[in-house]
N, C-alpha and C positions, 0 to 999 in steps of 0.2 A: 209689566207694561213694556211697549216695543215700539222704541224711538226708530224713526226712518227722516234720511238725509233726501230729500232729492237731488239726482245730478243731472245736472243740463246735459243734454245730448252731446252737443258739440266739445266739451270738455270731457265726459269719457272718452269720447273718439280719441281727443289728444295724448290721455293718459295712456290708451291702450297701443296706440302705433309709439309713443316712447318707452314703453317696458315692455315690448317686443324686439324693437332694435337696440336696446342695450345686452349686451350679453358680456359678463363678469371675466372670463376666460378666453374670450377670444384677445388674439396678441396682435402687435402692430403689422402686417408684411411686408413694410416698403421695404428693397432692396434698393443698394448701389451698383450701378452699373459701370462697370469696368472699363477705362478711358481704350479709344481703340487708336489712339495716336499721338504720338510725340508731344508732348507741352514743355516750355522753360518758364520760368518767370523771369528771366533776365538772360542778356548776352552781354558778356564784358567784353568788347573788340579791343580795350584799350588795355587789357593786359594780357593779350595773347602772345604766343609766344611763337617765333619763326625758329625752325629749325638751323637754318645755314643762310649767309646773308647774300642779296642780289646786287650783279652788277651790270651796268647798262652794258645793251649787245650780248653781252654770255649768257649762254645757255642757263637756265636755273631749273633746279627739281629739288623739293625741301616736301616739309608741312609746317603745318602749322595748327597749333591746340587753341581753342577760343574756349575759356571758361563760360560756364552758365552755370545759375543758382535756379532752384527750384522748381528740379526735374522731375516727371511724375512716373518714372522706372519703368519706361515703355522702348521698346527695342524700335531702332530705325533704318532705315533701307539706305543705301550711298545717293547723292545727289546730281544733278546734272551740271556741268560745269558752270562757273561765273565768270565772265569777264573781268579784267579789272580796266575801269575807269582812270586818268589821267594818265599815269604812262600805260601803255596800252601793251599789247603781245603776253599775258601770262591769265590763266586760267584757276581756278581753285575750286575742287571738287570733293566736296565732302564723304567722307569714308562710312560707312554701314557701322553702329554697334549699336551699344542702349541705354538709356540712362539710370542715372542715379535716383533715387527718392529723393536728394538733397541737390549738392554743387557736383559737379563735373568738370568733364571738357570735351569739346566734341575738336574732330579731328578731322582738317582737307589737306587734301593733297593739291602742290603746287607746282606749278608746268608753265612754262614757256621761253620767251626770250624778251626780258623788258626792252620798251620800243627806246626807252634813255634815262636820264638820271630824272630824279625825283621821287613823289609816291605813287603806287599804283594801288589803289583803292579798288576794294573789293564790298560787295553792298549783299551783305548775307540775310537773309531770312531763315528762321529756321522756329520750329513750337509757337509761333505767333507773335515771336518777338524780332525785330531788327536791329541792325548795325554795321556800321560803315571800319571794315579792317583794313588799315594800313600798311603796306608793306613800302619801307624805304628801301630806291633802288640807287645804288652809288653812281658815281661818274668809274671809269679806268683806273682814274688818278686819284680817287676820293684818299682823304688822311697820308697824302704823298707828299714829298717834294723831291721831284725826279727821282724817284723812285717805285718800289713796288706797294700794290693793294694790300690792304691789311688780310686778304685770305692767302695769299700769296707768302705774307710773314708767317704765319702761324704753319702754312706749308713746309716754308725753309727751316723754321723751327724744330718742327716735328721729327725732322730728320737726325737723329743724334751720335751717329756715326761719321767722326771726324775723315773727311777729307785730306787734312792736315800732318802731313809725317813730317815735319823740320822738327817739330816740338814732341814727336812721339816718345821718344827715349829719355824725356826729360820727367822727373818727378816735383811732388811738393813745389815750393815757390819757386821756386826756378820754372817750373811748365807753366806755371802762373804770370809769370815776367815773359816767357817765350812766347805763349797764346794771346799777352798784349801786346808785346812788339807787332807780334803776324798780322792782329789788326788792324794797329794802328796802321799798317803797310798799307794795307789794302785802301785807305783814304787820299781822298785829295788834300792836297795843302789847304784849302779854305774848310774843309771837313776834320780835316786834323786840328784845325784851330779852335774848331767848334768845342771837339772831343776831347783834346788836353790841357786842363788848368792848371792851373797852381794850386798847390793846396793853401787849404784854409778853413779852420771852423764853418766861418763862414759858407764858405762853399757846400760843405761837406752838409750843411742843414737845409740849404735847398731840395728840401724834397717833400711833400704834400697825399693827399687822397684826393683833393680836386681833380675834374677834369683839366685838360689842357688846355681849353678853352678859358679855363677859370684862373690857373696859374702855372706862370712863365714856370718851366726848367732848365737847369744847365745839362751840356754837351751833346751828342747829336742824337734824335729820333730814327726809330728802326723805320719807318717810313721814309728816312731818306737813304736809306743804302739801297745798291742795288744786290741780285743775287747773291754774289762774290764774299761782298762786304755784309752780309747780314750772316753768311754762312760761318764768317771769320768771327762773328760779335756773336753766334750761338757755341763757337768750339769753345770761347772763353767761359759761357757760364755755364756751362755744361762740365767745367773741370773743377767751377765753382763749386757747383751744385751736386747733392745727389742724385744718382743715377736707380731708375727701378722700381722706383713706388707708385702705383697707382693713385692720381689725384695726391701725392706728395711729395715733396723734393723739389727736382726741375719739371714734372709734369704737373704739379700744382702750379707752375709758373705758368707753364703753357697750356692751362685751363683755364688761367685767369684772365690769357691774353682774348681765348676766345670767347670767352665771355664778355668780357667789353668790345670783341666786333659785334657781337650780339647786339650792346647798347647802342651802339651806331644807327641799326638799323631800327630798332625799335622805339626809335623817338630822340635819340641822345645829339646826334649828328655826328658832324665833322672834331668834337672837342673831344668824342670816344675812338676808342677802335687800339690795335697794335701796335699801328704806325705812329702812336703817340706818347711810346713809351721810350725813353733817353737811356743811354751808355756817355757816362763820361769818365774819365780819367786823372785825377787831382794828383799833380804831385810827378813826380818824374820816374817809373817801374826800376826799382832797385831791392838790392839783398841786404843793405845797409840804411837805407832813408827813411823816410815819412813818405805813407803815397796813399791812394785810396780807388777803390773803382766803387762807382754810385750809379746800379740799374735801379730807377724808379719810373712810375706812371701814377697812372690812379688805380688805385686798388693794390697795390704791390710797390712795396720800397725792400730794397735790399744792400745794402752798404758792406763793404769788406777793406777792412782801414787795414794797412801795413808797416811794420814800423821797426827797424833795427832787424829786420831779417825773419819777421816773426808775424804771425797775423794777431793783431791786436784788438780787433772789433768787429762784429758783425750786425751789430744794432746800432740804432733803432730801425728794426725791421717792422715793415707792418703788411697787413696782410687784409681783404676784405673781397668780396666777389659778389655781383648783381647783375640776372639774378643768381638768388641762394639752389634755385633749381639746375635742374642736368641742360645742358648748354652744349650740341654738336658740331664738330667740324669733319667733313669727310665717313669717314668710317668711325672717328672716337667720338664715345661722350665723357664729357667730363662733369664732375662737381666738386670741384676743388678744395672747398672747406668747410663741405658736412662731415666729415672723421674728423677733425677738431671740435662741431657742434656737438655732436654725438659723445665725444671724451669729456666732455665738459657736462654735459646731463648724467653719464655714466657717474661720473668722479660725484656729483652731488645728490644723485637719487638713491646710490650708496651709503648716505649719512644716516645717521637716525634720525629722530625729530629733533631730539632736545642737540647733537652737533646740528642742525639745519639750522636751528635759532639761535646759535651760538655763529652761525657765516652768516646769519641774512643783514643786509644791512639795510637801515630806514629810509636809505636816498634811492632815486628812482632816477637811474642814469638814459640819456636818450642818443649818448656818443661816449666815444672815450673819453678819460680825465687827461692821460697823456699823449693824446694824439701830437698832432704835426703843430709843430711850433709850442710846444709846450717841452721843452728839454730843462733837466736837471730840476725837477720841480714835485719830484719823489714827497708824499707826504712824509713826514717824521716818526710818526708813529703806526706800527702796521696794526688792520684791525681785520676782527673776524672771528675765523678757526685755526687754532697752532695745527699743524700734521702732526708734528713729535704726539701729540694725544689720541691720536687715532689708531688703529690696528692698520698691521702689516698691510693687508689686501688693500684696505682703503687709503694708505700709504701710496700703494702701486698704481693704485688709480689718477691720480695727482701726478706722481712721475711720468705716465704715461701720458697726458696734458703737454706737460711740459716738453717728451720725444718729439711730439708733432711739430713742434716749430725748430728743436736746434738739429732734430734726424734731418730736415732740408739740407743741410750744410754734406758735404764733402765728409766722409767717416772718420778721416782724421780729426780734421776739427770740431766735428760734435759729438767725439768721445772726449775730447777736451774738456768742454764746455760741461757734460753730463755730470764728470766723476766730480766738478766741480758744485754743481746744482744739486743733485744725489746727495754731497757730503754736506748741504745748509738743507735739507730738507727737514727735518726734523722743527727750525726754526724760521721753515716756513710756514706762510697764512694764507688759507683760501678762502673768500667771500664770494657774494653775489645778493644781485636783486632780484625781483619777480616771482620767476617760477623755474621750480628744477628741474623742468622739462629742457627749458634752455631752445624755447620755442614760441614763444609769444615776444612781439613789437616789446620791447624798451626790456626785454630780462639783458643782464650785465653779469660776468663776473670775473675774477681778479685774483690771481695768484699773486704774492707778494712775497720775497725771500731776502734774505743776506746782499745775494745780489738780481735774481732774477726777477722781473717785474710781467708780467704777461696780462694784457686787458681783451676781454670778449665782450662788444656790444652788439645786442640783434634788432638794430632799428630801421625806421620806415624807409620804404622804397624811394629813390630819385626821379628812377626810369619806370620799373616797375610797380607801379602805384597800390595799394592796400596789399602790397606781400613783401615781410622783413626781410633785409638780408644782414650779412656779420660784415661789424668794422673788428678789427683786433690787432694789438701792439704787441711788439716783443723791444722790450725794453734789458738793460742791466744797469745798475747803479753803482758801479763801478768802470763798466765796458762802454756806455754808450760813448760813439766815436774816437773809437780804440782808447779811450780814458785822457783823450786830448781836452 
């Protein structure tokens, strides 16, 4: 027997046009089409970075890098030029290259004569995003007092070929007594009163990583000399200083100084720049007394205490630079204390694991423990990793840390210092927090010895907002301010 279903017309129809247009193997075709022009998802104008800084009236030519996140790796053509707005006369024109799949920076070129002091506002468009970039333009006389511009210092600085033959033939502390005498010559009596103190503890602790706007120094700022006298205040620390090292010694000084005209213009003002860094004199220049010379600012403190004919102290030095990036003046660039950052990742991504968990420690530092105003206040017990436990090589790693900061010194003196640091090495301690990269906001770490104490913290920007730069102490526990 033979069952029959009837089916409605109109529902075969439908059955038979959908098991014709279904077919089992056919595959999806949509394609992506390939973007054919420049996209960001963001421009940071507020942490871009100028190359060299502007002063009303002179002539200016820099660039300047404007970061952006979330570029879609498409190549771009140069741009036509931008006015800038509020002080007026200077141009920025964007330079051809191509971007990143991620973060970047895109890069203009900057031209003209700002019309006077203030900022000259540049109003970029660029991938679909906008942003208003700031370029501060000095006065003449910005960070002076009757005296020269802060690019002008860095100028005179750069120069390290003594003019000076009275004090040529002289050596050791004697050229040292000679080179302050020559100075101090060159001042006025109201400028000399500024620049020669008394000694004193007291005095001698005056000194900060604040800007100047934030806190008073003693004796007088390189902003107020003029040529003559700053020429006379470079021959002195330049006999201080070592001579010859790229981005260390005395050209890690004078990276650092251009690095804070950097901050000047990029938002900091008048409490940044060179002209706002002090030379004083504690004490009366002798082969027999107590005396001291105290070059500090922000970002750089330098002390050199003297005492019965001998040099008794060069700490607490401290050292720090923002930003942490390359910073130009003229034809140099500088980056003053990424070979410190660098020997200090080196020295810890050398460890094994089980010494890394023996240096790490549980606090999460966001500044130094013994920065400024924090003297004689040495924990008691050192903690971390002993060196004496580690192998030679990683030994050398550590003393190499530690070259970076007493190599600055004059060769005499931080051979000194070395053979003395070299022979407590063994019963030295290195620690740190974060990460061994020695590259991320709040990593620290901490050499700890017999006598030498040395702190690295990589925390957040003042000026340069969401990118870290280094605070760092050089400490002794015994030496600091010549053991006075």
């Amino acid at each position: 027997m033979t069952i029959t279903f009837p089916v409605k017309p109109l529902l075969l129809a439908s059955l038979l046009v959908g098991f014709v247009g279904f077919d089992a193997c056919k595959q999806d075709t949509t394609t992506t089409v390939a973007p054919t022009s420049a996209t960001v998802s963001a421009l940071n104008c507020g942490s871009a970075t100028f190359s060299t800084t502007a002063v009303s009236g002179a002539a200016y030519t820099g660039t300047v890098t404007v970061p952006y996140t979330g570029g879609n790796g498409i190549a771009y053509t140069a741009g036509t030029a931008i006015a800038s707005t509020g002080v007026t006369g200077l141009n920025a024109t964007l330079q051809a290259g191509t971007l990143t799949s991620s973060s970047g920076n895109l890069t203009y070129s900057v031209s003209g004569t700002p019309s006077g002091a203030g900022t000259a506002t540049f109003a970029l468009t660029f991938g679909g995003q906008t942003c208003n970039l700031p370029l501060t333009v000095s006065s003449p006389s910005s960070g002076t007092t009757s005296g020269t511009a802060s690019s002008t210092i860095t100028a005179v600085m750069a120069v390290t070929t003594s003019a000076n033959t009275s004090c040529a033939s002289a050596t050791g502390l004697a050229k040292i007594i000679c080179l302050t005498e020559a100075f101090k010559a060159t001042l006025s009596s109201t400028q000399l009163a500024a620049t020669q103190l008394s000694y004193s503890k007291a005095n001698a602790q005056k000194w900060s990583n604040l800007p100047a706007s934030l806190s008073s120094r003693i004796g007088i700022n390189l902003g107020a000399l003029n040529a003559t006298q700053l020429a006379a205040a470079r021959d002195l620390l330049v006999a201080l200083l070592a001579l010859g090292g790229t981005n260390e010694s005395y050209d890690e000084m004078l990276g650092n100084l251009v690095a804070d005209d950097y901050l000047a213009t990029a938002g900091g003002g008048s409490g940044y720049g060179a002209g706002n860094y002090y030379l004083s004199i504690l004490g009366t220049p002798s082969a027999t007394g107590l005396w001291s010379i105290l070059f500090t600012g922000h970002h750089y403190t330098q002390p050199y205490t003297f005492n019965a004919g001998q040099l008794t102290g060069v700490t607490p030095a401290f050292r720090g630079v923002e930003p942490a990036s390359v910073v130009t003046s003229g034809t140099r660039s500088y980056q003053p204390f990424e070979q410190e950052r660098l020997a200090f990742a080196a020295m810890l991504t050398a460890l094994s694991s089980t010494e890394q968990t023996t240096a790490k420690l549980s606090t999460t530092f966001s500044d130094l423990v013994l920065g400024p105003g924090k003297d004689a206040q040495f924990p008691a017990t050192r903690v971390g990793l002993q060196v004496g436990t580690l192998s030679a090589d990683k030994q050398a790693l550590v003393l190499n840390a530690i070259k970076l900061y007493v190599n600055d010194l004059e060769p005499a003196t931080a051979a000194t210092i070395l053979t003395k640091y070299t022979s407590e090495l063994a019963n030295t301690y290195i620690a740190y927090s974060g990460t061994t990269g020695v590259a991320t906001q709040n990593d620290y770490v901490r050499i700890d010895g017999p006598n030498v104490w040395i702190e690295f913290s990589y925390q957040g920007g003042v000026i340069i907002r969401n990118t870290p730069h280094p605070h760092s102490v050089w400490r002794d526990r015994t030496g600091d301010y010549g053991g006075n």
